[in-house]
N, C-alpha and C positions, 0 to 999 in steps of 0.2 A: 225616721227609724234609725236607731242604734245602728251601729256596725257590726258586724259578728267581728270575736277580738283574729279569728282564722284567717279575713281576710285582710289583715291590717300588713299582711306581704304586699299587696298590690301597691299601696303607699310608701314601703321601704325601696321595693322598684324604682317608685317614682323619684324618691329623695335619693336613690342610689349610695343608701347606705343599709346595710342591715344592722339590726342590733342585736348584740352579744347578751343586752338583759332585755327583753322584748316588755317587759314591766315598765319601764320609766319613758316608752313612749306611749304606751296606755295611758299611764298618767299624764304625761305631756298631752293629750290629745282630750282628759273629759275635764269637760267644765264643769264647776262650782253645782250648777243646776243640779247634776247627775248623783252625785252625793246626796245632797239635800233629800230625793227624795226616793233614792236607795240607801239607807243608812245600813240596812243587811250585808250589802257588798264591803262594806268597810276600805271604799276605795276613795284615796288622797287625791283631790283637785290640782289641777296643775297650775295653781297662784304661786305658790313657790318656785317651781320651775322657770315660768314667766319673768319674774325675780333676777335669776338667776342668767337669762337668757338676754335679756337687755343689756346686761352689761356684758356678756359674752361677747353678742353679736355686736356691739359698740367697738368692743378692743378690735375685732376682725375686722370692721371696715375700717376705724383710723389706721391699724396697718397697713391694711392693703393700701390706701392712700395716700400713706406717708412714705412706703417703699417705693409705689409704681408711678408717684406724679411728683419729683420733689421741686418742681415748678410751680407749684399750690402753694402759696405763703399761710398762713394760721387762721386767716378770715374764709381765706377760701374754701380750705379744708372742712373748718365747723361748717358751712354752710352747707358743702358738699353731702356732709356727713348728715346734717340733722335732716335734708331732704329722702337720704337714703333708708333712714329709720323711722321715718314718720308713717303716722299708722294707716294713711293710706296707701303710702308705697308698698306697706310689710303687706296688708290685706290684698294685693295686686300679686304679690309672689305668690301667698298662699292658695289663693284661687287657683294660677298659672301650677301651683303642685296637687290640687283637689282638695285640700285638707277639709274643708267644711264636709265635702263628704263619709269620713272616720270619725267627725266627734261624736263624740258622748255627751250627750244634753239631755236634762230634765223634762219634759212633757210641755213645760212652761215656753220654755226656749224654745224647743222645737216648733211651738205653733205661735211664733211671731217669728220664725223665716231665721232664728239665730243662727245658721249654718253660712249664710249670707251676712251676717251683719261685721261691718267693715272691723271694729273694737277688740270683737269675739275674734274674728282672722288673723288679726298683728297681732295679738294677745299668745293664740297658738303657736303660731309658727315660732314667736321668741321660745315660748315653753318647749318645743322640738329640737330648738338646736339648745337651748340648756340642756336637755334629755341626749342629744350627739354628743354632747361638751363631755357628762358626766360617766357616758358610756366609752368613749375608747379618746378623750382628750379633745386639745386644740386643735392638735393637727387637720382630725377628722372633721369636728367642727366647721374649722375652715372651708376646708374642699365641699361642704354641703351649701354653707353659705355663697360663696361664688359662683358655684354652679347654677345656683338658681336666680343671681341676683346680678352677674357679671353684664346681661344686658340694661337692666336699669342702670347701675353703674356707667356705664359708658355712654349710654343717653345723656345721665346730667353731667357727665365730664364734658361730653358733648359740646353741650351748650354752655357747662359752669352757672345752670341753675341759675336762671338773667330773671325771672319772674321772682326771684328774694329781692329784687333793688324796689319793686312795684309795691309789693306788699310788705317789707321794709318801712319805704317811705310813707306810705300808705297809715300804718299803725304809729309812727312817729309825729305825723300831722295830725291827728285824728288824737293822740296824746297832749301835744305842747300845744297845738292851736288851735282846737276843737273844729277842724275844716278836712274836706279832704282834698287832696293837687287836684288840679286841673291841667288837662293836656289838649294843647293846641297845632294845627298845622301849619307849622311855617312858608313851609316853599316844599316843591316837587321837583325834582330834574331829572333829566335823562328821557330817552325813547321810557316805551311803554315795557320790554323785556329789562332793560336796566333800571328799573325807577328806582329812585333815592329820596327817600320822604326822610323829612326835618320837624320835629315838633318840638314846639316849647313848654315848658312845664312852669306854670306859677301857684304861688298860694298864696292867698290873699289881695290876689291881684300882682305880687312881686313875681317877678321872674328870676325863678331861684337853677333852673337846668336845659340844657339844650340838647338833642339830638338827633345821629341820623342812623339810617336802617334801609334794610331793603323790603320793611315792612313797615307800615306803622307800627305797630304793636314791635317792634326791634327799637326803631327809633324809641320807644317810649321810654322803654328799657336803658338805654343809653341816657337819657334826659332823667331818671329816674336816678340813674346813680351817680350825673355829676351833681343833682338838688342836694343827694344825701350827703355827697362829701363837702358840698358847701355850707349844710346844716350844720355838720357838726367841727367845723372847721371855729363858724359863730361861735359853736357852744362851747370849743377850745377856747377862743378866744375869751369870749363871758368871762372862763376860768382865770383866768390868767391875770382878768382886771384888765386888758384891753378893749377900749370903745367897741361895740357893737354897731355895723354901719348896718343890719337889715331892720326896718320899719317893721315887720310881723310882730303882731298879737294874735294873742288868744280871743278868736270870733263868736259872738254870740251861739250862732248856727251853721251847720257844717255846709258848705257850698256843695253843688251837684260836681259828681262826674263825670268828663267824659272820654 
């Protein structure tokens, strides 16, 4: 069921901002569907908005990230960033603010659960803060985005987002040498509360990275991003017209993971 547009206060609550034109969160909030098949209402989709809001909410968190962390070199940062903005982190916020519960959807939409679907969620929430952006500025903007985003934020600053080295390496093998890594257990040390696991990473048999953690899945991590930096160290090198010392080819069929 539609929203009644009366109750769309309990959602400015939520986002802790009111709007001065209560119209372009209307809009920010119905989907495509809803038009379509109210043409009577003559009410504008929030595709534009959306538009408009991705590269908002873009400029707000490489800010905030380039003011609050200038220990983040340029790798770090996009990485940080593209985690931050990906459509299941956005769809993670907008649940966390109820938005599926205020859209405006089509009959269609409505009855495959679109209030739920992860696309439709990032999709809105960009469209809501374009609709903050165009109502009272960046500033305001801002403060909506951090409020609702500042613990994601801190999460992957947290950790510096270690699961890009896995799936990094992951898409880059699976590219150059139609294989995916393999990850092996080296050695274990320490009592059972300090354990220290060591795994090694090959492809193709090569042992291209090594590391350690206080987890496997840490280690892995580790071993995952010195393969990468020795990948592409090669493929410097390739460039350059220097000998390539690694034996890797491109494999018939992609080896198991584990």
């Amino acid at each position: 069921m539609n929203p009644d547009t009366r109750a769309l206060s309990r959602l400015q609550e939520g986002l802790g901002y009111t709007f001065q034109d209560p119209g372009l969160l209307i809009t920010a909030l119905t989907h495509k569907s809803f038009p379509n098949e109210n043409p009577g209402l003559q009410r504008e989709d929030n595709e534009r908005l959306e538009f408009l809001g991705d590269s908002v909410l873009g400029l707000i968190i490489s800010n905030h990230l380039y003011r609050r962390h200038p220990e983040l070199n340029e790798g770090e940062l996009s990485k940080i960033r593209a985690h931050l903005v990906k459509e299941t982190s956005l769809a993670a916020v907008a649940r966390k603010i109820g938005l599926g519960e205020f859209l405006f959807l089509g009959k269609g939409e409505e009855g495959t659960a679109g209030r739920e679907k992860v696309s439709l969620l990032s999709d809105t929430l960009e469209a809501v803060i374009a609709a903050v952006y165009l109502d009272n500025g960046l500033r305001s903007a801002t403060k909506v985005v951090l409020a609702h985003c500042r613990d994601l934020i801190e999460a992957v600053l947290e950790r510096k987002h270690p699961s890009d080295y896995k799936t990094a390496l992951q898409e880059l093998c699976q590219e150059r040498f139609g294989v995916l890594p393999e990850y092996t257990l080296s050695r274990s040390t320490g009592p059972d509360h300090k354990r220290v696991f060591v795994m090694e990473l090959s492809v193709n048999g090569e042992i291209l990275g090594a590391g350690s953690g206080r987890s496997k899945k840490e280690a892995q991590q580790q071993a995952a991003r010195e393969a990468l930096e020795s990948l592409r160290k090669k493929k410097s090198r390739a460039r350059s017209g220097a000998p390539a010392k690694s034996g890797l080819s491109k494999a018939p069929r992609a080896a198991s993971k584990h």
